[in-house]
C-alpha positions in Angstrom: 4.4 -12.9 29.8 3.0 -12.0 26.2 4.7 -13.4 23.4 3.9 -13.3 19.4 5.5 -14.8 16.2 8.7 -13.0 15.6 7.7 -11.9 12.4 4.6 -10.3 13.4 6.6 -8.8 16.4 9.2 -7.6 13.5 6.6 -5.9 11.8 4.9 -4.3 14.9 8.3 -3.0 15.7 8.1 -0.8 12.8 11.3 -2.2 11.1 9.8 -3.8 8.2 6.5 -5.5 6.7 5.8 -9.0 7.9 6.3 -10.6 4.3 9.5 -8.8 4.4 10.3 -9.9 8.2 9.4 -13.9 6.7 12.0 -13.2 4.1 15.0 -12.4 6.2 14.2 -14.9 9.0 14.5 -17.5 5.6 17.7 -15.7 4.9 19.2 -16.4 8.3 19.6 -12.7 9.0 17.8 -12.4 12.2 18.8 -14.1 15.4 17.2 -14.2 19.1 19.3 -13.7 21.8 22.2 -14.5 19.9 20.7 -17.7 18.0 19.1 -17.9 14.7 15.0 -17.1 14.2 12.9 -19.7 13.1 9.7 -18.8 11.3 6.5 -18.5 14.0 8.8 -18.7 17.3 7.5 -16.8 20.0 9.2 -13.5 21.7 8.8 -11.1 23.8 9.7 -7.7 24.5 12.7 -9.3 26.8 14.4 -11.1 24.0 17.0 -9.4 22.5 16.8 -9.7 18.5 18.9 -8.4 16.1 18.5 -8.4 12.1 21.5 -8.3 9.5 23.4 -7.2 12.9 21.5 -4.2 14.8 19.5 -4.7 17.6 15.7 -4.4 17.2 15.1 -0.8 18.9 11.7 -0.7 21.4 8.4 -0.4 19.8 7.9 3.4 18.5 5.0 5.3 18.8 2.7 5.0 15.3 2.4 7.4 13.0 -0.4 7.4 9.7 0.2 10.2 7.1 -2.3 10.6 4.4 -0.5 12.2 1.6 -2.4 13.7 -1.4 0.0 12.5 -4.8 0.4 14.5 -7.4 0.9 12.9 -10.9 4.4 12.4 -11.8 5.7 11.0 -8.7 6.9 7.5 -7.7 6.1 5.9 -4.7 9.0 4.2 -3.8 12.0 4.8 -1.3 14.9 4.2 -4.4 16.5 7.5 -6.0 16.3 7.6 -9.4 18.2 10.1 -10.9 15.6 12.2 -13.1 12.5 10.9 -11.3 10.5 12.8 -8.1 9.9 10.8 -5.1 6.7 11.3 -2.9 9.5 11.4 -0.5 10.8 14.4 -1.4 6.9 15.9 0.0 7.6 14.8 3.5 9.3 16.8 5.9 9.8 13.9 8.1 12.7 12.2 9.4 11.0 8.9 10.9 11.3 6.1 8.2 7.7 5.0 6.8 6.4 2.3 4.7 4.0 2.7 1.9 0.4 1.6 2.4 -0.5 1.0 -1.2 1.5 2.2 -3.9 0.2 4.3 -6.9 1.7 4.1 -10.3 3.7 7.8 -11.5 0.6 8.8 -13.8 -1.9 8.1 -11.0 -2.9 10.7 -8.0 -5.1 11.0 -4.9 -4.2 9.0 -1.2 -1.1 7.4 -0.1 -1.1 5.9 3.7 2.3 6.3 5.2 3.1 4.4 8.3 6.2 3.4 10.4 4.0 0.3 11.9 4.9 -2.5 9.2 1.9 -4.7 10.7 -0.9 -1.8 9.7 1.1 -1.7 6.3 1.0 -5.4 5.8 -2.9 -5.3 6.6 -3.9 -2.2 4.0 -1.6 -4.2 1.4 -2.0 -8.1 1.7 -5.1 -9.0 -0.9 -6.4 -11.7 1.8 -7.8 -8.7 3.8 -10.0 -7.3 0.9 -9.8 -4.1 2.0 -12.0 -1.6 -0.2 -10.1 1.1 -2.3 -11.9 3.5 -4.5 -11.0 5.6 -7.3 -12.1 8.5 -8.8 -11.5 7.2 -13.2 -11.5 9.7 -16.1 -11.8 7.3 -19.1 -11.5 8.2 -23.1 -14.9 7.3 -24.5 -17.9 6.4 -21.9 -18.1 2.7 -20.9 -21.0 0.2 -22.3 -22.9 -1.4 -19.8 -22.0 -4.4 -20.7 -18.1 -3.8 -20.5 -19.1 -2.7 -16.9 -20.3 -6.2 -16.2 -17.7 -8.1 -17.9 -15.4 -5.9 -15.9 -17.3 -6.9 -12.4 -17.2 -10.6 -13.7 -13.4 -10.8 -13.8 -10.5 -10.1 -16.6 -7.6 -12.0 -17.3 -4.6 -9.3 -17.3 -1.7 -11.6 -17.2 -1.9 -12.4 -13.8 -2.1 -15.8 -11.2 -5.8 -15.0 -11.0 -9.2 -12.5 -13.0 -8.7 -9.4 -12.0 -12.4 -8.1 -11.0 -13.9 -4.8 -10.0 -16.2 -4.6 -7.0 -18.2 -1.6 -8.0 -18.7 0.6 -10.6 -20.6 3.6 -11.0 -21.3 6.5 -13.6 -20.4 10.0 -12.1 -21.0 11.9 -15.0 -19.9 11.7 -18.6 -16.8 9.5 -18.8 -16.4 9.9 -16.0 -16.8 6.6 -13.3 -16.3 5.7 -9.2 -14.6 2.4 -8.9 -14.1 0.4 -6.0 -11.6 -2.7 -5.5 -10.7 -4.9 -3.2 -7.6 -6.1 -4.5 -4.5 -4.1 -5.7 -3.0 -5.8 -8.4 0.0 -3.5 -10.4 -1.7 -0.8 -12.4 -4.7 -3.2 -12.4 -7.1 -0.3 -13.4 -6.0 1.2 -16.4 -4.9 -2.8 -17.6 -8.5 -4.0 -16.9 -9.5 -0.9 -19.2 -6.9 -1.6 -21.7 -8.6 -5.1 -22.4 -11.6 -3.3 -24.1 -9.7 -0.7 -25.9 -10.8 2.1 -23.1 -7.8 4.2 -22.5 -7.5 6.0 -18.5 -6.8 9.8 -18.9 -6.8 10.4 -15.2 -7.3 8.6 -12.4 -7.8 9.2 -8.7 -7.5 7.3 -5.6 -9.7 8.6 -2.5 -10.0 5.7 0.1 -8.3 3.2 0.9 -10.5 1.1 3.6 -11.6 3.5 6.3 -9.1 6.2 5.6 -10.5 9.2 3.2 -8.5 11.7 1.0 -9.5 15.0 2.4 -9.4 18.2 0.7 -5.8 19.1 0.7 -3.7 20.2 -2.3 -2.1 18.0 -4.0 1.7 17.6 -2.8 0.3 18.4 1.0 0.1 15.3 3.7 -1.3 15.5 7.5 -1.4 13.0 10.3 -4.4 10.9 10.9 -2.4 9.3 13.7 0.4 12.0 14.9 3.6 11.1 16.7 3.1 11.5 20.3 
């Protein structure tokens, strides 16, 4: 019989992200078969496990939404009163989680999934999955900003923040690929040599491409079957 750590089995449910799945296993909120998860136990589809006290429903089918977001909404599944939601654009009533968030003033491609284990894979910065940006900046960048920017900038965080690529498009105008997704790590890299980002664009993120849809529009690149 197949079994697979319970997180990982979590997150391929659909229920939540594996970091998240880690989390409430450590909280003592999931049991198997009425006792209480350890981290990397094996299960199988024949165990019966429940988190914070509902049963883990079957395995649904996976659905991927590209969403094209406009500027001056939040990714993020809290209602705040005075603030639009990307939520608000789907006319969908399966829960999904967010494949790499943009900040409100940013736009372009959002990946939308119910599978928490294709989430956790787009989003976990050991993967080094490519994301690339379309940047509008307020004065064109010096060459050698652009390689100090490729070499690595301290922005506050655990580690340099680097970009992988960049390349003039035309004036002020720049494509710029990652491979980590640090918060708002763009416009603070920028922000370190007085460079100011007046618009910004995401239109990859690994293999999946923004298409030309309006902004505000979303289609399936997996549908529900």
């Amino acid at each position: 019989m197949y079994t697979e750590k319970i997180q990982k089995f979590i997150a391929r449910s659909g229920y939540c992200s594996r970091r998240k799945a880690e989390k409430l296993i450590e909280e003592k909120k999931v049991t198997v078969n009425k006792n209480l998860a350890k981290l990397g136990m094996r299960v199988s589809e024949k165990d019966v496990i429940r988190i914070e006290g509902k049963t883990l429903k079957p395995k649904e089918k996976r659905i991927i939404i590209a969403l094209n977001k406009p500027k001056g909404y939040s990714c993020t599944h809290k209602e705040v009163p005075g603030e639009k939601n990307i939520f608000t654009l789907l006319d969908l009533k399966e829960r999904v989680f967010i494949a790499g968030r943009l900040d409100k003033n940013s736009r372009g491609l959002v990946i939308l999934t119910n599978n928490g284990e294709l989430a956790y894979k787009l989003t976990h910065p050991s993967f080094e999955h490519e994301k690339e940006y379309k940047v509008e900046l307020s004065k064109d960048l010096k060459e050698e900003v652009a390689e100090k920017l490729k070499e690595g900038v301290d922005i506050g965080e655990k580690t340099k923040a680097k970009i992988k690529e960049i390349e003039k498009i035309k004036n002020k105008k720049y494509r710029v690929i990652l491979s980590e997704g640090k918060n708002r790590q763009i416009r603070r890299m920028f922000e370190v040599f007085n460079y100011t980002v007046t618009d910004l664009q995401r239109v990859r993120i690994d293999k999946y491409k923004l298409k030309k849809i309006k902004e505000g529009n979303w289609y399936f690149i997996e549908p529900k079957k």
